[in-house]
N, C-alpha and C positions, 0 to 999 in steps of 0.2 A: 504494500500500500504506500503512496506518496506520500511522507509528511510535508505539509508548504512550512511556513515559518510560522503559524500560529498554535501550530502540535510542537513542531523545536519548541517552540518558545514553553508550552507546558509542559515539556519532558526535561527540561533544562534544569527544573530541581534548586529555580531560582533562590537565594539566601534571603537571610532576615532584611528588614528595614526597604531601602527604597527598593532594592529585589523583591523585598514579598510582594511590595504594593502593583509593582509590576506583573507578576507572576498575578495575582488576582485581576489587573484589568486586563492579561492576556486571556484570562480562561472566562473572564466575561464576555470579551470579544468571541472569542469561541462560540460560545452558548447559541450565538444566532447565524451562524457559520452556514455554509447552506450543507455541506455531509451530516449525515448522522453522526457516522463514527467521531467525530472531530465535537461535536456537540454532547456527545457521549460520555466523549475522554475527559472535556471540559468542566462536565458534572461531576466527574468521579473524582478532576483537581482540586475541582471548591471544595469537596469534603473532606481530601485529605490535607488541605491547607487551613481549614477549619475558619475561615473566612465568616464569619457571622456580625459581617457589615450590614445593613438593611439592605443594600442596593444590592448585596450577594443575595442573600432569601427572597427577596423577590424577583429577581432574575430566574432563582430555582422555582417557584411558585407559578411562572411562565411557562416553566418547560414542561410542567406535570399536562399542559395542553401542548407538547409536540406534536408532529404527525407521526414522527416512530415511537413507538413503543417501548424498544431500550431505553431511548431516552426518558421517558416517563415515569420508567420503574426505576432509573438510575436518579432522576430527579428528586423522587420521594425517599429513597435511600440516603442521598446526600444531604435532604432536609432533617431527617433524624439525627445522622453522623453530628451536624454542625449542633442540633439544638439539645444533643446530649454531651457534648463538650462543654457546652456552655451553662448547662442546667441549672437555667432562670429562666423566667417565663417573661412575660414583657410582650405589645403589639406583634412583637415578629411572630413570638410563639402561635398567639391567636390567627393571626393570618394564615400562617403552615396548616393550621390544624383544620379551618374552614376548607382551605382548598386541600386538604388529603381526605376529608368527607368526601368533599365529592370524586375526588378519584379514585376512592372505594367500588364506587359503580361504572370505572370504562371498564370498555369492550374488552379487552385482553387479559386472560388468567395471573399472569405472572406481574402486569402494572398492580391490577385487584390485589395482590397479594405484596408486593410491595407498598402501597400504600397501606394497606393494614398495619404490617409491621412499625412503619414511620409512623401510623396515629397511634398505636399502642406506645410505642417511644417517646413521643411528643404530648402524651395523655399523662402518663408517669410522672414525667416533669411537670406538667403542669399541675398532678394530684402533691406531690412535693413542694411544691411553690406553694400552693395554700396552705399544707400544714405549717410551711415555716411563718406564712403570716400568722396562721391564729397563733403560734407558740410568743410571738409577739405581744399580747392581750398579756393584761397586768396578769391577770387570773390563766389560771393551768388548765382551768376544770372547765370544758365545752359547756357543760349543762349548768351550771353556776354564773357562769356568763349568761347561758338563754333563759335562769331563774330572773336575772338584774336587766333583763329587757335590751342585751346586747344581742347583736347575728352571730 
């Protein structure tokens, strides 16, 4: 298969600092590349550079409507990766989780099944995230909180 220069550029294994930043806007660039493979490889970059920039998850949140299929199931996969690295919840989280509902329901077995796994992922952290909020609350005790008319 041809690499042009914007698969170098993601296999290049760019360094930290202004390399990383590189290395993330090459594999954005990617993303809308017109190959699949190439858009593929670009998903699979963001998540193992753990990129959980907004402009990153939402670029991945784009790709869960590719017209290939790898790409879709790699998109939902690499939206897990980044928001289980990061495991805090926050808009991005909410966002992920809206659009892997609905990629629960495409057409192809193996996207179905990869976004499953990314909501069950991204469901986790989010069910974490609210326990560390209420541990937050002056009081310990859930039900002693909903006795003093707190949520």
């Amino acid at each position: 298969m041809h690499q042009n220069m914007t698969t170098a550029a993601l296999n290049a294994g760019l360094g930290a600092g202004a390399g990383e930043t590189a290395a993330f806007a090459a594999a954005r660039a990617a993303l809308t590349s017109g190959a699949w493979e190439e858009r593929y490889a670009a998903t699979a970059r963001l998540a193992r550079l753990g990129a959980r920039q907004p402009s990153v998850v939402v670029s991945l949140l784009g790709r869960l409507r590719d017209e290939h299929a790898s790409v879709r199931a790699a998109a939902a996969a690499a939206l897990a990766t980044l928001h289980e690295a990061q495991a805090h919840g926050g808009p991005m989280l909410r966002l992920s989780v809206q659009a892997l509902v609905a990629a629960v329901d495409d057409a192809e077995v193996w996207v179905r099944l990869a976004a499953r796994r990314a909501l069950i992922a991204c469901v986790v952290i989010a069910v974490r995230c609210a326990l560390l909020f209420l541990r937050c609350y002056p009081c310990a005790n859930v039900s002693a909180c909903r006795s003093q008319g707190r949520p």
